[in-house]
C-alpha positions in Angstrom: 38.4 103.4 -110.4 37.6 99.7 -109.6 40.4 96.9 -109.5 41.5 95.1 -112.9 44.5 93.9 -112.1 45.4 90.1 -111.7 44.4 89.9 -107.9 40.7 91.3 -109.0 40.4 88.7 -111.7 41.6 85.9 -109.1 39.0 87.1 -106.7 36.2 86.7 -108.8 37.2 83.6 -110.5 37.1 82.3 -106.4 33.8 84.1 -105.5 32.1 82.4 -109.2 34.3 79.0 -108.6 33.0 79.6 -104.7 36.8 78.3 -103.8 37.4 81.1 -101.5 41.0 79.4 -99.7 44.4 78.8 -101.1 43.5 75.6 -99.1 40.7 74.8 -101.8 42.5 75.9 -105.1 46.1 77.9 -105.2 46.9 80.9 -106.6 48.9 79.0 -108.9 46.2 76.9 -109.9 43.9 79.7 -110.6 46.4 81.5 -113.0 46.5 78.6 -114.6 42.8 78.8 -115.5 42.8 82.8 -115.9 45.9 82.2 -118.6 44.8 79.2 -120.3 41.1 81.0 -121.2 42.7 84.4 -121.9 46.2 82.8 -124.3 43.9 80.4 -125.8 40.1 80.5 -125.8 39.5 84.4 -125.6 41.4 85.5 -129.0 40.3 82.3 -130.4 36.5 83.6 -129.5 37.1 87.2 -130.0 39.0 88.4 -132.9 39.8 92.3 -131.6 40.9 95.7 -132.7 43.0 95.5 -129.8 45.0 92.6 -130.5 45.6 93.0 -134.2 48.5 94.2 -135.4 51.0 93.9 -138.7 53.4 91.1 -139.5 55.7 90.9 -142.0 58.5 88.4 -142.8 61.0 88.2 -146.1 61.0 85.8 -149.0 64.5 84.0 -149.6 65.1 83.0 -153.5 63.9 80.1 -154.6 62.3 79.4 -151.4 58.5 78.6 -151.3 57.3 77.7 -147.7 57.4 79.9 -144.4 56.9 79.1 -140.8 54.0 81.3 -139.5 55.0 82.4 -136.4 51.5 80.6 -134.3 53.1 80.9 -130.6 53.0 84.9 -131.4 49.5 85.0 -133.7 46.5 83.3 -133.3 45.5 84.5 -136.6 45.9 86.3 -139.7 43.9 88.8 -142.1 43.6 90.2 -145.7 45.2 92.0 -147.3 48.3 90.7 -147.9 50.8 92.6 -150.1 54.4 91.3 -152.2 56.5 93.7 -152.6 54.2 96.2 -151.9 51.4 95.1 -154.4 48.2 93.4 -152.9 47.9 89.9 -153.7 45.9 86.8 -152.9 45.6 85.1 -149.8 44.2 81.8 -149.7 43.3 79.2 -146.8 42.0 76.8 -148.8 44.8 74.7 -151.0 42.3 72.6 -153.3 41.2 76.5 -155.0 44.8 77.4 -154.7 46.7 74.4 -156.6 43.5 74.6 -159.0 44.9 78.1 -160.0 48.8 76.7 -159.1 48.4 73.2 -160.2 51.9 71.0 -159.3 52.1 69.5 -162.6 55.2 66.7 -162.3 58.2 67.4 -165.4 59.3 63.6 -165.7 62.8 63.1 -166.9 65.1 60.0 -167.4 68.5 60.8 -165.0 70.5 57.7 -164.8 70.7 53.9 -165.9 71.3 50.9 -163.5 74.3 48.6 -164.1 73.2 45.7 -161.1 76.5 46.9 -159.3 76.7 50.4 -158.4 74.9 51.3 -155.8 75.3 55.0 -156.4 74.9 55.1 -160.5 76.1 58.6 -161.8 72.7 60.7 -162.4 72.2 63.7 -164.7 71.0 67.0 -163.5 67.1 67.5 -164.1 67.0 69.3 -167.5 64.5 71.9 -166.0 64.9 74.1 -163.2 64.3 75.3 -160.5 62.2 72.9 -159.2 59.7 73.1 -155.9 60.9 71.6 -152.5 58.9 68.6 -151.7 58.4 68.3 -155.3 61.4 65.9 -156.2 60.9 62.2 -156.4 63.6 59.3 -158.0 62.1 56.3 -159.2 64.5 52.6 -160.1 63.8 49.6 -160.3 65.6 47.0 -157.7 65.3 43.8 -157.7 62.1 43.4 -159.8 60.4 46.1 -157.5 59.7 49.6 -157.8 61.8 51.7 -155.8 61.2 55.9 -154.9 62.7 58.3 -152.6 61.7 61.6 -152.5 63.4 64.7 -151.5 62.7 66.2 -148.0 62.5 70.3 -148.7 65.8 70.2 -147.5 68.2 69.6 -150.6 68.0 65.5 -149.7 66.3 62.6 -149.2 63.9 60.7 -146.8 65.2 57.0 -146.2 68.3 57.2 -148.6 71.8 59.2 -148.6 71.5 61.7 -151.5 71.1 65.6 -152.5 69.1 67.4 -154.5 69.8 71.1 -155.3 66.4 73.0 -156.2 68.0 76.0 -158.1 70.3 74.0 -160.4 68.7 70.2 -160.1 71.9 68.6 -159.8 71.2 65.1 -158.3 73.0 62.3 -156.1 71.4 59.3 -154.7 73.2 56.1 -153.0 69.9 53.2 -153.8 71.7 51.0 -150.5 71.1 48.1 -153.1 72.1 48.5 -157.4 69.6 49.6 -159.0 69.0 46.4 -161.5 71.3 46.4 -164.8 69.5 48.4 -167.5 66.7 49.9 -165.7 65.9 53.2 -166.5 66.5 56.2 -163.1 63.5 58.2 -163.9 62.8 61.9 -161.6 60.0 63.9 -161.6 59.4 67.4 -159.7 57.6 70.5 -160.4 59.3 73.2 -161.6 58.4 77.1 -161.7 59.7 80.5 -163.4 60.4 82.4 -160.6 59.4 85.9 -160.0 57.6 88.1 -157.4 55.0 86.2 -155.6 51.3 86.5 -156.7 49.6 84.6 -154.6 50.0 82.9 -150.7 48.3 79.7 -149.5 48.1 80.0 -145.8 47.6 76.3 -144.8 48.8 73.6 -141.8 50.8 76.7 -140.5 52.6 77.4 -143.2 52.4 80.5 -146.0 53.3 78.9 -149.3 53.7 81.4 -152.2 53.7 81.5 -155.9 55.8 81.3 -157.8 58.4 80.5 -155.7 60.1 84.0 -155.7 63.6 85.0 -157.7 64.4 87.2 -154.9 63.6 88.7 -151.6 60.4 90.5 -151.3 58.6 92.1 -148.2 55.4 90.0 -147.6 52.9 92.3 -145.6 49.7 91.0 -143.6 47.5 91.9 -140.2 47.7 89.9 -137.6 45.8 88.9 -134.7 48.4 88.6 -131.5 48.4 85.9 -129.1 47.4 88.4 -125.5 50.5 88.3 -122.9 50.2 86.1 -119.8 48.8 87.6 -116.6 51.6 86.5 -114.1 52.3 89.3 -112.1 49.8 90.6 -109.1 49.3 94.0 -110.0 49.2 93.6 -113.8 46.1 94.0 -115.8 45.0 92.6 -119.4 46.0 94.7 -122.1 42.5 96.6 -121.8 41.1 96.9 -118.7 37.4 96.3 -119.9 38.2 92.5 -119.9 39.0 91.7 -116.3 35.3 90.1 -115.8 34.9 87.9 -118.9 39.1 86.8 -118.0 37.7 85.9 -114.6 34.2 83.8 -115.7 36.4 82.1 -118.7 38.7 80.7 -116.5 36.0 80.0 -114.3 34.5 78.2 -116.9 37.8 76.3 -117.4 37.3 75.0 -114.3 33.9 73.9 -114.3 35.0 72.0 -117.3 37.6 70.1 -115.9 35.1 69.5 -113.1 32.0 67.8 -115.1 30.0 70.6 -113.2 27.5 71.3 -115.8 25.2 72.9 -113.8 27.4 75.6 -113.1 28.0 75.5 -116.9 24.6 75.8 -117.7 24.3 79.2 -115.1 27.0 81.1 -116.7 27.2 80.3 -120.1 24.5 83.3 -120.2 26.7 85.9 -118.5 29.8 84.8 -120.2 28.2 85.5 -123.7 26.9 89.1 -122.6 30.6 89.7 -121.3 31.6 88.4 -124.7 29.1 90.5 -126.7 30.0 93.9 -123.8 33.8 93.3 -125.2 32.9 93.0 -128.4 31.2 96.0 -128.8 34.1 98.3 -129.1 35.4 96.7 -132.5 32.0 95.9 -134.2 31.6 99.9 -133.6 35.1 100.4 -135.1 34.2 98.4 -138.3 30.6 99.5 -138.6 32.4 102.8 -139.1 34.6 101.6 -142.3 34.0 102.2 -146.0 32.3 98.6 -147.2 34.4 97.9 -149.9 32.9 95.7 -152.8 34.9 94.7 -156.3 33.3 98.0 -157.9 34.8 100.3 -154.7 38.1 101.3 -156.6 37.6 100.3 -160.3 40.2 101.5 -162.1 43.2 101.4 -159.3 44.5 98.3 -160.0 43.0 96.8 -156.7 43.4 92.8 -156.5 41.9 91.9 -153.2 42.7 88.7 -151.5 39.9 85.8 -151.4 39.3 85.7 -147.5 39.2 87.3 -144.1 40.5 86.0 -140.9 42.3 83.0 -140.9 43.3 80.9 -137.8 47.2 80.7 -137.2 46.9 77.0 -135.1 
């Protein structure tokens, strides 16, 4: 059985890179190429069988934006389901606030006296309310003034708190608000529930509604491959040891302005990339083709889009 392992990949990468010495290009340096292609470039070209896998994460009440986990998943993949119902999954926010619009509840909180720099405020009248959603607005001095909160309960650029479930509301202006003016806030507020819908967006799942509760959220995933550091370690199929070794090769030719060289094996790479690819195209050539009319009746909702890219 021929050689896959990290020392095979190196040697090719040298004999295509013709840098044959440790002299010429370390070890180190030639990892370096093999793992920045094969972390980065490779599931970014290549979305495989292979490396896709299930994620799942919990809501929190109240709560409406989640870290996606991007150092772990380059990607991620219908269907998504709440609670264990299928829902929406969306990548594209203007389609997704269309159907979720953040429509702003105005409300007056407070009055300025021209002294009090922290004037008692009233809790918004409607709740709960959307982090990031919150905004108080006085005037000071003839001018305009707003803060809004910071998804965290306070504010950005002012000493206050905000809380989301209950609206309750304090705010020190730094200078008193002027005597008579109306303390005006506006937010967006939600009935929460069980999630119908995610907006996967700037690395982030955002759901709605925010959620009363904690519910399972369930989606594939595409995982980021594991680094190739040790010498007799292998990618995580074996069938990839040649298009590891001409990517990072190609890494280097990049960094090198050599075009020429660029120009020679952009051809093999792409046969390497289609030989790799066979395996899954084979995989889903073999899977039911489901269309709106597949399961009529079963109370099917299937999400918007495919794949979508976790950074």
């Amino acid at each position: 059985m021929s050689d896959t392992t990290l020392v095979a990949i190196r040697n090719k990468f040298r004999q295509i890179t013709a840098t044959p010495s440790n002299t010429q290009l370390s070890n180190t340096e030639v990892d370096e190429y093999i793992n920045t292609y094969y972390l980065y470039d490779f599931p970014a070209e290549l979305q495989l069988l292979k490396l896709k896998t299930n994620y799942s994460f919990f809501t929190k009440p109240n709560v409406d934006q989640y870290d996606a986990p991007i150092e772990t998943y380059t990607s991620f993949d219908t269907p998504v389901y709440v609670g264990g119902f299928e829902q929406r999954l969306y990548q594209d926010q203007t389609i997704f606030y269309a159907e979720y619009p953040k429509t702003e509840f105005k409300t007056t909180v407070g009055t300025g006296d021209g002294t009090n720099t922290t004037p008692p405020l009233t809790s918004l009248s409607s709740v709960p309310v959307y982090p990031f959603s919150v905004y108080v607005t006085a005037t000071i001095g003839g001018n305009s003034v707003t803060y809004n909160d910071n998804g965290s309960g306070g504010f950005t650029g002012a000493t206050g708190t905000i809380n989301y479930t209950t609206g309750a509301l304090t705010l020190d202006w730094g200078t008193p608000p002027d005597s008579g003016t109306s303390i005006e806030a506006s937010a967006v507020v939600y009935t929460a529930g069980r999630p119908l819908a995610i907006l996967y967006y700037d690395s982030k799942f955002i759901v709605r509604p925010g959620p009363d509760k904690a519910y399972k959220i369930e989606l594939q995933a595409f995982v980021r491959p594991t680094d190739l550091l040790a010498v007799g370690t292998s990618p995580q199929l074996k069938q990839w040891w040649q298009l590891l070794a001409i990517g990072g090769a190609m890494k280097f030719f990049e960094d090198n302005d050599d075009l020429e060289s660029i120009s020679r094996y952009t051809p093999i790479m792409d046969n390497q990339l289609k030989l790799v690819n066979r395996r899954t195209i084979m995989q889903n050539s073999e899977k039911e083709i489901l269309t709106p009319f597949s399961h009529q009746g079963e109370g099917l909702n299937y999400g918007f889009f495919g794949s979508f890219q976790g950074g």
